[in-house]
TORKOL-4160 file (C-alpha; in steps of 0.2 Angstrom, whole numbers, padded with zeros to 4 digits, m for minus):
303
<pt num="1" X="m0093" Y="0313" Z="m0033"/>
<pt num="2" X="m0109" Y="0307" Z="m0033"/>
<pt num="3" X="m0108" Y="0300" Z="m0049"/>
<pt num="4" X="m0091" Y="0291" Z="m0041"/>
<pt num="5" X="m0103" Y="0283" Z="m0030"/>
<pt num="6" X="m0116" Y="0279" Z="m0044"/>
<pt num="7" X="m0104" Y="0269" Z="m0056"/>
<pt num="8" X="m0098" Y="0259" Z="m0041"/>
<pt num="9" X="m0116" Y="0253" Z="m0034"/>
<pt num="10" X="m0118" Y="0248" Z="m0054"/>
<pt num="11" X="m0102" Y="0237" Z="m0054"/>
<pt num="12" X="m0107" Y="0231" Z="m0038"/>
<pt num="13" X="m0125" Y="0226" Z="m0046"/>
<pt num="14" X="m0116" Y="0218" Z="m0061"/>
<pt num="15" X="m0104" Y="0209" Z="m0052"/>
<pt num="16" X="m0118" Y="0203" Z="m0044"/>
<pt num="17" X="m0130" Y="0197" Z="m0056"/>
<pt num="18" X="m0114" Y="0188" Z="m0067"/>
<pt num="19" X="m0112" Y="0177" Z="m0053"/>
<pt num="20" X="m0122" Y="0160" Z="m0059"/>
<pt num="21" X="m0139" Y="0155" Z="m0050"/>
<pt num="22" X="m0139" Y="0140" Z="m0060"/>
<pt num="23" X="m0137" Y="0124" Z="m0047"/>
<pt num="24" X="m0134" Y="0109" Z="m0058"/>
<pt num="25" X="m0119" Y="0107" Z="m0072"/>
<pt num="26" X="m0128" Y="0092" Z="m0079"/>
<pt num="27" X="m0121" Y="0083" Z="m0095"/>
<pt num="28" X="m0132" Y="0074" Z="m0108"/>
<pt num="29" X="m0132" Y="0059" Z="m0120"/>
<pt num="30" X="m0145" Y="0052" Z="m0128"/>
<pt num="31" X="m0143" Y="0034" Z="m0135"/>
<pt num="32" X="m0153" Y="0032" Z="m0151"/>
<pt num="33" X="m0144" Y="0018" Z="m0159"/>
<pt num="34" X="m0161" Y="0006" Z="m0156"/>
<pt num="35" X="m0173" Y="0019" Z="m0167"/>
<pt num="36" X="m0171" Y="0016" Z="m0188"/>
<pt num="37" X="m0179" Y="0027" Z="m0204"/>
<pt num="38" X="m0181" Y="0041" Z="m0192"/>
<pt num="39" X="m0171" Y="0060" Z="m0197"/>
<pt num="40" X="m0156" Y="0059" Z="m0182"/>
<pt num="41" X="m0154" Y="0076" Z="m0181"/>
<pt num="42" X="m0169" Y="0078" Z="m0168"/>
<pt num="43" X="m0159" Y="0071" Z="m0156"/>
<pt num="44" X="m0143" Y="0081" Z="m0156"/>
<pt num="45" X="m0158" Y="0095" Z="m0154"/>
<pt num="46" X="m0167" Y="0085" Z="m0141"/>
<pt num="47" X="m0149" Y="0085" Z="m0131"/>
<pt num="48" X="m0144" Y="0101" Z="m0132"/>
<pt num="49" X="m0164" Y="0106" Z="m0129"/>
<pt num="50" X="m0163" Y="0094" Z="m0112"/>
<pt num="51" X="m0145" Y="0101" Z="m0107"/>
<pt num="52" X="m0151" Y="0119" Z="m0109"/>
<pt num="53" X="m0167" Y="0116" Z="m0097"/>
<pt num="54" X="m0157" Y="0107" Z="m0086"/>
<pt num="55" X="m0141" Y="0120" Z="m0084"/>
<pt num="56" X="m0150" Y="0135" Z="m0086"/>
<pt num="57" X="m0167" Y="0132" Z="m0077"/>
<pt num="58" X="m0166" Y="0139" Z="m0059"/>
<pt num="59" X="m0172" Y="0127" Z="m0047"/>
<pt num="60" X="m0168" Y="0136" Z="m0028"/>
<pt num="61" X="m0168" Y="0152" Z="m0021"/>
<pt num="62" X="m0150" Y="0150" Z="m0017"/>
<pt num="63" X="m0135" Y="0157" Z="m0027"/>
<pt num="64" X="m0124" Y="0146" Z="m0034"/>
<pt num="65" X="m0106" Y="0151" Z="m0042"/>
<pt num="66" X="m0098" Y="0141" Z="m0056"/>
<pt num="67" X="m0087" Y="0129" Z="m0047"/>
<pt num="68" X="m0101" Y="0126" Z="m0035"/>
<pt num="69" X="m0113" Y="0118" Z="m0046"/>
<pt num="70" X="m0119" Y="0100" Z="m0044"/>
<pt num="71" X="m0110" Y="0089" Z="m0056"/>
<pt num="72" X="m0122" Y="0075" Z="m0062"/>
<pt num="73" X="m0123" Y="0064" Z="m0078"/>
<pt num="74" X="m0139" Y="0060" Z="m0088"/>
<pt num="75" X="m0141" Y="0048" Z="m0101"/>
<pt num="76" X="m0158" Y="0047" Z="m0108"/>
<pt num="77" X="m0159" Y="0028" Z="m0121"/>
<pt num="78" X="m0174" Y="0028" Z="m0134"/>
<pt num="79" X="m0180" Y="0011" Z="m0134"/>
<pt num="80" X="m0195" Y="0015" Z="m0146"/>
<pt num="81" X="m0205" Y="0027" Z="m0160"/>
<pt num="82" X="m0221" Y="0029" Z="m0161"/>
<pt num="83" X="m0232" Y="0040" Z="m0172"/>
<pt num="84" X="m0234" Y="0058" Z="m0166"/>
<pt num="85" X="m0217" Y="0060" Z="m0161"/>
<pt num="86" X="m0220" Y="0050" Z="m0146"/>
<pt num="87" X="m0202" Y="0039" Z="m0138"/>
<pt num="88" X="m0202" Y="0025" Z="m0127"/>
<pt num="89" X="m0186" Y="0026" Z="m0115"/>
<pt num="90" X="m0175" Y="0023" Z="m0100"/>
<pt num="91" X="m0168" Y="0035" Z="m0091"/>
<pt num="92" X="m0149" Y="0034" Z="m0079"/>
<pt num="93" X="m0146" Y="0048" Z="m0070"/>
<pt num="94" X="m0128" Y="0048" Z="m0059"/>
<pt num="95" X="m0124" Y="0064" Z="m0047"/>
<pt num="96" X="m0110" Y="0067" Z="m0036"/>
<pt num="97" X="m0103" Y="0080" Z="m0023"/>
<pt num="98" X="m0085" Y="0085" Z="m0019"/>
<pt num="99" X="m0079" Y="0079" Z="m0002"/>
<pt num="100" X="m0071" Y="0092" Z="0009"/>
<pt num="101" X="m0052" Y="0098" Z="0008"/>
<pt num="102" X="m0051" Y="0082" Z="m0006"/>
<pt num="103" X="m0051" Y="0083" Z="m0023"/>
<pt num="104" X="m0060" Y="0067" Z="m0023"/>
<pt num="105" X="m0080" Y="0067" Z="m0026"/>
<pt num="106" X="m0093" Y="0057" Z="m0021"/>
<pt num="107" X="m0109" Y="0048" Z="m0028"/>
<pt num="108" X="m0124" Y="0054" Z="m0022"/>
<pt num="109" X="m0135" Y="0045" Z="m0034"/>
<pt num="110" X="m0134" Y="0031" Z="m0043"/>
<pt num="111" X="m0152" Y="0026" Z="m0053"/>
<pt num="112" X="m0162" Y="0019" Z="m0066"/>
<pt num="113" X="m0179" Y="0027" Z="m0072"/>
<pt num="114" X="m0185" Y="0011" Z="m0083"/>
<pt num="115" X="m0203" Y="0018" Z="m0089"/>
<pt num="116" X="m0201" Y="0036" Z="m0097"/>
<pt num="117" X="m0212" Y="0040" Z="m0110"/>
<pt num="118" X="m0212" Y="0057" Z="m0119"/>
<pt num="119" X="m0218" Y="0067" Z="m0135"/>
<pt num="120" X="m0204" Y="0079" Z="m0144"/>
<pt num="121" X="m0206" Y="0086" Z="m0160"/>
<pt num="122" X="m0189" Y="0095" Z="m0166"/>
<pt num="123" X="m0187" Y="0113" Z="m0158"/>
<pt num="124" X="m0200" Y="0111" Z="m0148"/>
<pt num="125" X="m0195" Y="0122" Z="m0130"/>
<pt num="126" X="m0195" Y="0113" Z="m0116"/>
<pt num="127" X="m0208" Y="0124" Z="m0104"/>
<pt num="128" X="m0211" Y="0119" Z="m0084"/>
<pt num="129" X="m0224" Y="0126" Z="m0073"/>
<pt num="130" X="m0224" Y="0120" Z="m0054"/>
<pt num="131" X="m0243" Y="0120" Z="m0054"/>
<pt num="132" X="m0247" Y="0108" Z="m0068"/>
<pt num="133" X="m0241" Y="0097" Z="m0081"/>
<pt num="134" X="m0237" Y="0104" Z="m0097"/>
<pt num="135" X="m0226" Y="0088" Z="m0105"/>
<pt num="136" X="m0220" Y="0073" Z="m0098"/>
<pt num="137" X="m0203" Y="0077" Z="m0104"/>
<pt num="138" X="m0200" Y="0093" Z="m0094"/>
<pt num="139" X="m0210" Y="0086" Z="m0080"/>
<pt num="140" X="m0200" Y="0071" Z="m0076"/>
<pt num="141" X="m0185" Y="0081" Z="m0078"/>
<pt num="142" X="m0189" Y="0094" Z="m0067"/>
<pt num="143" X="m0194" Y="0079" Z="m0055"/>
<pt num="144" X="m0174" Y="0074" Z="m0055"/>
<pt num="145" X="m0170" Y="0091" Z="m0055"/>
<pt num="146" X="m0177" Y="0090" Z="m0038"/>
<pt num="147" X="m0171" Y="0075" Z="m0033"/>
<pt num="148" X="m0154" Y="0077" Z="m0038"/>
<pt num="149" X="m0155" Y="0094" Z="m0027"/>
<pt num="150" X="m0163" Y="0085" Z="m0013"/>
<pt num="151" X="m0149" Y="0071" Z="m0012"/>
<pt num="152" X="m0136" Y="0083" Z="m0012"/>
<pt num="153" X="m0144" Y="0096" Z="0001"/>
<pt num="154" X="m0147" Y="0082" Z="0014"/>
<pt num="155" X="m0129" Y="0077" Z="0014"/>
<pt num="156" X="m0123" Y="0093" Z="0018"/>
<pt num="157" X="m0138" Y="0099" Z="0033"/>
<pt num="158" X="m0149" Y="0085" Z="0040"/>
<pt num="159" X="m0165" Y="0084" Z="0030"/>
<pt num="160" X="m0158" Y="0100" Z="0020"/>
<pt num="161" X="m0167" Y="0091" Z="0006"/>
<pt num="162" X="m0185" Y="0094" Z="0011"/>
<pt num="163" X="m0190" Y="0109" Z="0001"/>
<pt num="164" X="m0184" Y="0100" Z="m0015"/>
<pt num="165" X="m0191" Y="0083" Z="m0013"/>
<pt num="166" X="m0208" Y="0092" Z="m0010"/>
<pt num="167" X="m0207" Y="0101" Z="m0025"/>
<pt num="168" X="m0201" Y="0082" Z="m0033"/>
<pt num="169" X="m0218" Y="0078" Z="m0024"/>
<pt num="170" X="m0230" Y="0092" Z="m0032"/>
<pt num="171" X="m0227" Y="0086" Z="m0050"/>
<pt num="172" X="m0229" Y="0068" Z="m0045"/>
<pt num="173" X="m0247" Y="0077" Z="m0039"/>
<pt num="174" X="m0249" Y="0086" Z="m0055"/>
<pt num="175" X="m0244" Y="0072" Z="m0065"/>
<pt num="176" X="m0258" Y="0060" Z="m0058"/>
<pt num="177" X="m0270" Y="0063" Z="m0074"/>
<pt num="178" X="m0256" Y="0058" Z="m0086"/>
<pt num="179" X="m0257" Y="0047" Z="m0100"/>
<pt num="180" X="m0239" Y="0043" Z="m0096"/>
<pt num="181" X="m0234" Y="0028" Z="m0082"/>
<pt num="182" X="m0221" Y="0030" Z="m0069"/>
<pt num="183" X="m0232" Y="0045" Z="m0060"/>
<pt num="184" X="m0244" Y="0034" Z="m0049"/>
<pt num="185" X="m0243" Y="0023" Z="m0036"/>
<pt num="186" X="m0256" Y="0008" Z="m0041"/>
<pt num="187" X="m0245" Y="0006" Z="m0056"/>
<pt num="188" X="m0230" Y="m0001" Z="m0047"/>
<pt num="189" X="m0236" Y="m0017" Z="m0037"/>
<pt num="190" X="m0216" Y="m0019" Z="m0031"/>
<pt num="191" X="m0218" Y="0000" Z="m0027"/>
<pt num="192" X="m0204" Y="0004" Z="m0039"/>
<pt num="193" X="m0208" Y="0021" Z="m0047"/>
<pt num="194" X="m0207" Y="0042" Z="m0048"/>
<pt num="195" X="m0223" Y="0041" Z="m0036"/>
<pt num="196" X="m0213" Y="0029" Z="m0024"/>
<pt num="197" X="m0195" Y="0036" Z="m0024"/>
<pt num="198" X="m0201" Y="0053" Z="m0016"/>
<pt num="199" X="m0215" Y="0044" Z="m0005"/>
<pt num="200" X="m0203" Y="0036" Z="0003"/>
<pt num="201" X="m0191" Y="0048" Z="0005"/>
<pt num="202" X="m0203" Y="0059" Z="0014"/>
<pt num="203" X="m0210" Y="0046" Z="0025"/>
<pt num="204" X="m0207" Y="0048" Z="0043"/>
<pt num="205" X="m0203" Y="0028" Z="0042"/>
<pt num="206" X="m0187" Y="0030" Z="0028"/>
<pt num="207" X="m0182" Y="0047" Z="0040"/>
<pt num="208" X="m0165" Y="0034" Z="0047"/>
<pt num="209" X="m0162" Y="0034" Z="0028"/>
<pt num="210" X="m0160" Y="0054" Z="0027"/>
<pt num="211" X="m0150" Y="0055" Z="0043"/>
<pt num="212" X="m0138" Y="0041" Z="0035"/>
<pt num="213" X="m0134" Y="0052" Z="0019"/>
<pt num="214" X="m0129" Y="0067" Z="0031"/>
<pt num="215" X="m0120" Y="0059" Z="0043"/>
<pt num="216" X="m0111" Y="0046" Z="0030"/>
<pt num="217" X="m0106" Y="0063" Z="0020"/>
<pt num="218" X="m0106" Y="0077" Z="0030"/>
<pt num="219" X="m0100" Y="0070" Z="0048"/>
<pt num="220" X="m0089" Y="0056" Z="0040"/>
<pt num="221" X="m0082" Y="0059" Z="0024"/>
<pt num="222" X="m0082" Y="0078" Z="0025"/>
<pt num="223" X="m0069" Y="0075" Z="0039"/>
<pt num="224" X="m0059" Y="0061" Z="0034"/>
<pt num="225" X="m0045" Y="0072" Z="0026"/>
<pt num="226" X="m0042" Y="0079" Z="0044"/>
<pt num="227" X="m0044" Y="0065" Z="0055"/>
<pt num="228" X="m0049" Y="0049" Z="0043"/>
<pt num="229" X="m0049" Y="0038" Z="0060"/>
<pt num="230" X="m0064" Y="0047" Z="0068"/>
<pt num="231" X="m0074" Y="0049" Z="0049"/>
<pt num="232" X="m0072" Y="0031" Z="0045"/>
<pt num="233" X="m0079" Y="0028" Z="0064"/>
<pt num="234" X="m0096" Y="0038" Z="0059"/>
<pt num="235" X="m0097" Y="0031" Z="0045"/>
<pt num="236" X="m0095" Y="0014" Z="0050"/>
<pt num="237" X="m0109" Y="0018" Z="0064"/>
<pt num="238" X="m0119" Y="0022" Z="0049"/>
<pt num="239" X="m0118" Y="0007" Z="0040"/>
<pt num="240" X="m0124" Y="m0001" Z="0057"/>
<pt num="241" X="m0139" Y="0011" Z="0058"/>
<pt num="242" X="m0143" Y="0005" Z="0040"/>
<pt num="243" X="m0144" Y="m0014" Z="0047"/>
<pt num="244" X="m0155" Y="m0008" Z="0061"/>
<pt num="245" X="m0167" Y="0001" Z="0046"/>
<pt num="246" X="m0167" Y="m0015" Z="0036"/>
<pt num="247" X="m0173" Y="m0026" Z="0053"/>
<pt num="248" X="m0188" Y="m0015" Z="0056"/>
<pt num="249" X="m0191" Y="m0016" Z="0037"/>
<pt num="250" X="m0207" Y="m0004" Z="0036"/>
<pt num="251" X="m0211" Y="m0010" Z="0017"/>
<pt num="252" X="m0207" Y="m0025" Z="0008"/>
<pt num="253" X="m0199" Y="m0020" Z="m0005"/>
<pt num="254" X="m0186" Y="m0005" Z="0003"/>
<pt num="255" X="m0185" Y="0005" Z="m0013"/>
<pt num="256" X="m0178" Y="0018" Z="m0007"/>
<pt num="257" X="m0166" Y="0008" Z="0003"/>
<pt num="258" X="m0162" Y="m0002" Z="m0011"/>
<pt num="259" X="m0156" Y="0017" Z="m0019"/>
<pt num="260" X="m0145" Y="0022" Z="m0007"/>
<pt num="261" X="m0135" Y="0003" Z="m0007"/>
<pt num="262" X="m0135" Y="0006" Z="m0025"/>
<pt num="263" X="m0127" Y="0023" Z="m0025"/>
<pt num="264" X="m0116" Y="0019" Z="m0008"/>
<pt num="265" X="m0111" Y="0001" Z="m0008"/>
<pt num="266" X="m0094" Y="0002" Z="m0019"/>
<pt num="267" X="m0088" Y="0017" Z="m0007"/>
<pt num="268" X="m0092" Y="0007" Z="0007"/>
<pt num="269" X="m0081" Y="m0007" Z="0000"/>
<pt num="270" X="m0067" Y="0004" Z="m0003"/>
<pt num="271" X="m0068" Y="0015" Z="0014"/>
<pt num="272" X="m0065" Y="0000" Z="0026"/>
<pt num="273" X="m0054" Y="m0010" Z="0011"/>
<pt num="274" X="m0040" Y="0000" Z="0022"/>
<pt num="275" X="m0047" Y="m0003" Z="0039"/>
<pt num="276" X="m0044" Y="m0013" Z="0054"/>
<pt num="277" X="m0046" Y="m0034" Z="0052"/>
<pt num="278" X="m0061" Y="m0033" Z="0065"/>
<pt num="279" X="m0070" Y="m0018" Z="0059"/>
<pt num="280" X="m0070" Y="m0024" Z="0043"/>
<pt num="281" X="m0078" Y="m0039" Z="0048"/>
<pt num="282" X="m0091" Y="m0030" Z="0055"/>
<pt num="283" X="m0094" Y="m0019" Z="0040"/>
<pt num="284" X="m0093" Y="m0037" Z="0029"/>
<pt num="285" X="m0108" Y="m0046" Z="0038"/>
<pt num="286" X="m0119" Y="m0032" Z="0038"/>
<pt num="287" X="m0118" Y="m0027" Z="0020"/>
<pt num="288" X="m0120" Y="m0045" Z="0015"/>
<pt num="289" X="m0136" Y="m0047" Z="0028"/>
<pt num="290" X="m0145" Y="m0030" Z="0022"/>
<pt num="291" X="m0139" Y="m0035" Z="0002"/>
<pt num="292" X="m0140" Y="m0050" Z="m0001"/>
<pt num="293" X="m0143" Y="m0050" Z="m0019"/>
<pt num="294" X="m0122" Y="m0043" Z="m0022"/>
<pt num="295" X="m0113" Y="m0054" Z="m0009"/>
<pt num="296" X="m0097" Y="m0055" Z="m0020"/>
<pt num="297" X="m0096" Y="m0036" Z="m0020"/>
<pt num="298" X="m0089" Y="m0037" Z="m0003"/>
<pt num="299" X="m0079" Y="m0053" Z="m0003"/>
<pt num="300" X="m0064" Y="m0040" Z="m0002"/>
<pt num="301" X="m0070" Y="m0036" Z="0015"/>
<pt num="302" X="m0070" Y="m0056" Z="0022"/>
<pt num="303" X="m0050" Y="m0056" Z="0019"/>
């Protein structure tokens, strides 16, 4: 009998262990149609070598099963050789998260890393430590890791995020003494970098920012499918609450403001392209106040 017992704790333990940890299901291109007279197979490697670090690293404590795994996109364009193996870049990174009894998804982020710099010589692994920098490459992609994670958490517990964006913010520490740009804060005069996306995101003077994204997603879209009246009410309250962050303005240049309206402005559009003649109006002249760079993106909502 015993040995009954014994065989079932080891299925058990199995069954456990199968059950992925892995939290992102992240899919990789790499754009090399600008780089000449170099061997093009480094970068099928250099895809599958990002993909495999990005899959398989484990970034929480938390369990993650297969269909739960946060679907994002990550296109990495090589803009430039150099000798040594070294690449000049741009990075566009796109995640989303599923909204609740739908089988509809949403953007979480939406955003452009213009300044990536890295060294990769074919084969090479791609190693991460959390206390120092080993490479640019698996530094600044651990830094998304984060980010990506952090975005999704705070939609779903308000500030959820925290432990990730403060890992985010450990490598931009580590990363200080880099050769690489895009890690400190003097190098950014419109404050538009790695050092500036997670500054402001734990900044006590961005925190309306971080209850938007749980109450847009978690207390608004989450329950449109059961009552879409009362989440398009939240939601519409939170676009207000956004007008009232852009008024008190704590920086100049609002990047992280200027990240949520990028990922979050065409869902706007099409959540109150539906609504009521008055609501809509509403929703029309504060997206055009707090964006006023993309007016036509909401001319739908003046009709």
């Amino acid at each position: 009998m015993k040995y009954f017992y014994l065989s079932i704790i080891l299925i058990v333990f199995a069954l456990k262990n199968n059950v992925s940890a892995q939290e992102l299901n992240c899919s990789v291109s790499i754009n090399s149609s600008k780089i000449q007279g170099t061997n093009k197979d480094v970068f099928n490697t250099l895809r599958s070598a990002i993909a495999d670090f990005m899959n398989n690293s484990i970034w929480t404590n938390n369990v993650f099963e297969s269909n739960e795994r946060i679907e994002c996109n990550l296109t990495i364009t090589l803009n430039d050789y150099k000798s040594g193996d070294v690449y000049d870049g741009t990075l566009q990174l796109q995640a989303r998260r599923p909204i609740f009894g739908t089988s509809y998804s949403t953007v979480m982020l939406n955003y452009v890393d213009n300044d990536i710099q890295f060294k990769y010589t074919e084969f090479d692994p791609l190693e991460f430590s959390e206390n120092t920098n080993i490479s640019n490459l698996s530094s600044f992609l651990a830094y998304y890791a984060y980010i990506i994670i952090g975005f999704d958490y705070d939609s779903y517990s308000l500030k959820g995020g925290n432990p990730y964006f403060q890992k985010a913010d450990k490598i931009v520490n580590n990363c200080q003494s880099a050769a690489e740009s895009g890690w400190k804060g003097i190098e950014s005069r419109a404050r538009k970098n790695r050092y500036w996306l997670v500054n402001d995101i734990l900044s006590e003077d961005y925190s309306p920012l971080r209850t938007f994204t749980y109450n847009f997603h978690r207390l608004g879209l989450d329950v449109m499918d059961q009552n879409i009246e009362k989440g398009r009410g939240v939601i519409k309250d939170a676009v207000l609450d956004l007008e009232k962050f852009f008024d008190a303005k704590p920086d100049p240049f609002l990047f992280y403001f200027q990240v949520i309206l990028d990922s979050k402005s065409d869902e706007i559009v099409q959540i109150f392209s539906q609504s009521l003649a008055d609501e809509k109006k509403k929703v029309f002249d504060v997206m055009v106040k707090i964006d006023p760079a993309n007016p036509t993106k909401y001319a739908s909502l003046k009709q």
